[in-house]
C-alpha positions, 0 to 999 in steps of 0.5 A: 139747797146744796142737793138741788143746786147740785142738779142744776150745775156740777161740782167743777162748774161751781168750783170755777165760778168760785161759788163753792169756796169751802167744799168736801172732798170733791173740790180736790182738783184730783177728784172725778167723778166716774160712770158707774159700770160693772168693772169700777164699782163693787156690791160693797160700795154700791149707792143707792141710785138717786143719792150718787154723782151719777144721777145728778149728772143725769138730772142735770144733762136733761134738763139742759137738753131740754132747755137748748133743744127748746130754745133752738127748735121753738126760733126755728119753728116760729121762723117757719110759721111766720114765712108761711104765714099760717097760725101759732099753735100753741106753745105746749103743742109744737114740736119745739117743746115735744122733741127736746121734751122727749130726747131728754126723757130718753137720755133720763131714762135711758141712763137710769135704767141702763145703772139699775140693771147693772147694779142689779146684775152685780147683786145677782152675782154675789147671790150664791143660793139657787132659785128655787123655781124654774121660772126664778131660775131662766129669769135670772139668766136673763137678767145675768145675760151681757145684753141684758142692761142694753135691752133693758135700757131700750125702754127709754124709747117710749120717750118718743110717743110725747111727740104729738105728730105722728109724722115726726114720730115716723121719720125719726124712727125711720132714720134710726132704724135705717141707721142700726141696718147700716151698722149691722151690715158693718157687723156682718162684715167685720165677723167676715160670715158675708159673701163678698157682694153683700153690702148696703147696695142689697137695700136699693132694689127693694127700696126701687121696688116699693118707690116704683110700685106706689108710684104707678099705683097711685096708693101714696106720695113719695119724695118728689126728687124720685118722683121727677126721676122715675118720671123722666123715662116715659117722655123719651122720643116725644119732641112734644109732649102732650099728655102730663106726667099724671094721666101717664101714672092713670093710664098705668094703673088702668092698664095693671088693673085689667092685667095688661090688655094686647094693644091696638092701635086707634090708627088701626082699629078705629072702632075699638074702645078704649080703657078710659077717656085718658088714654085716648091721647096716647093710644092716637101718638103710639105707633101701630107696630107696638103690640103691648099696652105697656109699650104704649104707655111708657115709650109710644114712638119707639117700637123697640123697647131695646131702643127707647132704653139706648135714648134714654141711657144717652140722653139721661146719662149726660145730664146726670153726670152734670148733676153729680160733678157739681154735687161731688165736686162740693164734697171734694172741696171741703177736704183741700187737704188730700186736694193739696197732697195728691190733686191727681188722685183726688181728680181721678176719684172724682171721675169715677165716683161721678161716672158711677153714680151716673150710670147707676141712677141712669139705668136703674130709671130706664131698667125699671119701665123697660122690665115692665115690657119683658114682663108683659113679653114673658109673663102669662096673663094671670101673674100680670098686675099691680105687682108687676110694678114692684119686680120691675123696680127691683129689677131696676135697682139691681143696677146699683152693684154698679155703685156698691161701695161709694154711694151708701147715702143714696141707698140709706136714704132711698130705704128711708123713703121706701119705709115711710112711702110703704107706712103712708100708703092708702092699703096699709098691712092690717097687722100693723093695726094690731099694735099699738104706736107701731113707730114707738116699737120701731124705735125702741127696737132700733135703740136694743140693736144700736145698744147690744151693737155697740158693746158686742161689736163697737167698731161697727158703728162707723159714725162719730155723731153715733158714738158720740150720742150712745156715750152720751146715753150711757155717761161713759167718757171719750175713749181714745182711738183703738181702745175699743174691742170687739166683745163677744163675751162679759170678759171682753164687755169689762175690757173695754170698759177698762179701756174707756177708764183708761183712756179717761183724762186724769 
């Protein structure tokens, strides 16, 4: 009974309910109960791995996990369904259950495998007799080597395979990964091996390329927010628009698939056929002077590509400015602060970041659809295509040096977008099919990057919320600003575990 109630609450815990009047030694206020690492435990006094605080501590913090997790994502869910008004499913199979279901597993077995090869390497050292075989011998190099525990530990992601929905599985994996990429441009930057324009701006154009090419290929669905943003340009000049956004998209896809045919106007050449019964509207709008099929397509009163892109720019610029200015604005707000201490400084931030992210966004849409022009102008036939689309939107999203170092948010949050547009498209990569649960890989080698991140180079994870979450996984305490060193060795790993001890409230 005194065991089982030791996995429900802690020591302390009881200790301040005063129902444990009469305890060892660890009703001393002075006792604490410490994580177990390589550098505060010895062979000698080593435990076996289900009978220290340790495990208790880990027993208990998943079962709690699990129980508010559920609690909080079941009220929602059931909110959700109920403004929908569409049927309850079951209480095992909603997502309630699974997700805190799995993020406790995780946590469990996370800390449990993260000990065991610690421990274990600890017995390594101590074995002072040669492996016999050199299989043996590699293995135990692996197993001593200062990433070991992280990568081990890394198994614990097979945790989030317990999520039925295989959406909710990809979006998480998604955010995770485009998270650890962030933290290792951060890593890159502190070791100072990158030139001095590479940073998180490199992901926005192949994140354009993948959005702009799914988009006029029809192969998938991508946020509706990018949707209405790429889809502003083709109407450009039009007072009136007669043809929906959609049959532009048709038309688009038609064109790509016959790579990209001369234009002739129905104007002037009445007795031509067209490609299909939907352009018909626009080749009757387009100007007679346009020679080329994209042109017609994407700006049909503008004979000049270079002049749709200047009304386009003009017209988009003020309105994306207005966008940002109160969206930036709120996020000033919330820091009256720095307002309070330099309402100057803090004003002139606001312009700038405002005046950036406008032009970025603005000739990044504009870029995209004129690149599709220059290529049909320079490309030969026989390289015209679908895959056109992609190097126009790469070409497009190379607007985002403009912007490089304050709008990180847009390009994570783009890469996200891309990856799960990519994954869902109707021509998924074949060698994706070879593995099994693809996304639990994913996440799973996301866990081993963030793990070997933050004991090599700690100072690049940047997030509170993140530090906070690999402390959790790891049962280490709160360390104290600057404490942590950047480890490129198992000298330094003991280092900053001394440091975290340290910095531990006594």
């Amino acid at each position: 009974m005194r065991q089982l109630l030791d996995c429900l609450i802690s020591p302390e815990e009881l200790e301040a309910l005063k129902l444990r009047r009469n305890g060892p030694s660890r009703s001393n206020p002075d006792y604490k109960s410490e994580p177990f690492t390589a550098a505060n435990h010895s062979v000698g006094h080593s435990a076996p791995l289900g009978c220290g605080n340790g495990f208790k501590a880990t027993i208990r913090l998943s079962g709690r996990v699990f129980l508010v997790g559920s609690i909080i994502l079941t009220t929602v869910d059931r909110l959700r369904l109920r403004l929908r008004r569409s049927s309850k499913p079951r209480l095992w199979d909603g997502l309630g259950v699974r997700i805190p279901l799995s993020l406790s597993v995780l946590i469990l077995l996370h800390r449990i495998i993260h000990r065991m090869v610690l421990r274990l390497q600890l017995k390594l050292e101590s074995y002072q007799r040669k492996a016999p075989s050199r299989v043996l011998r590699i293995l135990k190099d692996a197993l001593l080597s200062p990433g070991a525990p992280s990568c081990a530990a890394a198994l614990s992601g097979i945790a989030l395979a317990s999520i039925p929905s295989q959406d909710a599985r990809l979006t998480i994996s998604t955010y995770v990964f485009t998270k650890t990429m962030e933290y290792l441009s951060n890593a890159l930057h502190i070791s100072d091996r990158t030139p001095w324009w590479f940073g998180s701006w490199t992901l926005f154009p192949f994140a354009l390329a993948q959005l702009f090419k799914v988009l006029l290929n029809g192969e998938g669905d991508i946020p509706l927010i990018y949707h209405k943003a790429l889809m502003t340009f083709p109407s450009t000049g039009t007072d009136h628009v007669r043809v929906p956004g959609h049959q532009t998209l048709t038309q688009m896809a038609d064109v790509a698939r016959i790579r990209f045919p001369k234009f002739k106007s129905a104007i002037l050449f009445p007795h031509k056929e067209n490609i299909s019964e939907v352009t018909k509207s626009v080749f009757r709008e387009a100007h007679p002077a346009i020679r080329h099929m994209s042109c017609a397509i994407s700006h049909p009163k503008y004979v000049s590509c270079s002049g749709a892109w200047v009304a386009y720019c003009l017209r988009q610029f003020q309105m994306n400015a207005q966008l940002f200015s109160a969206f930036y604005s709120i996020l000033f707000l919330s820091k009256l602060g720095s307002f309070r201490g330099s309402p100057w400084e803090t004003i002139s931030r606001l312009f700038n970041r405002t005046i950036k992210t406008s032009a970025f966004t603005t000739f990044a849409v504009a870029t995209s659809w004129s690149a599709l022009c220059l290529c049909q102008r320079l490309l030969p036939t026989k390289f015209l295509g679908p895959h056109v689309f992609y190097l126009s939107g790469f070409l497009g999203g190379l607007t985002a040096f403009i912007d490089r170092k304050e709008s990180r948010l847009l390009f994570l949050d783009a890469a996200r977008s891309a990856i799960l547009s990519w994954w869902k498209s109707k021509r998924q990569p074949r060698y994706l099919h070879r593995f099994l649960s693809p996304d639990v890989l994913l996440f799973m080698g996301s866990i081993a990057a963030l793990n070997i991140l933050y004991d090599f180079r700690p100072k690049a994870i940047t997030s509170k919320g993140t530090r906070d979450m690999m402390r959790l996984l790891r049962d280490m305490p709160r360390p104290s600003e600057g404490s942590l060193k950047d480890a490129s060795s198992p000298v330094s790993l003991n280092n900053n575990e001394e440091c975290l001890q340290q910095s531990a409230p006594k």
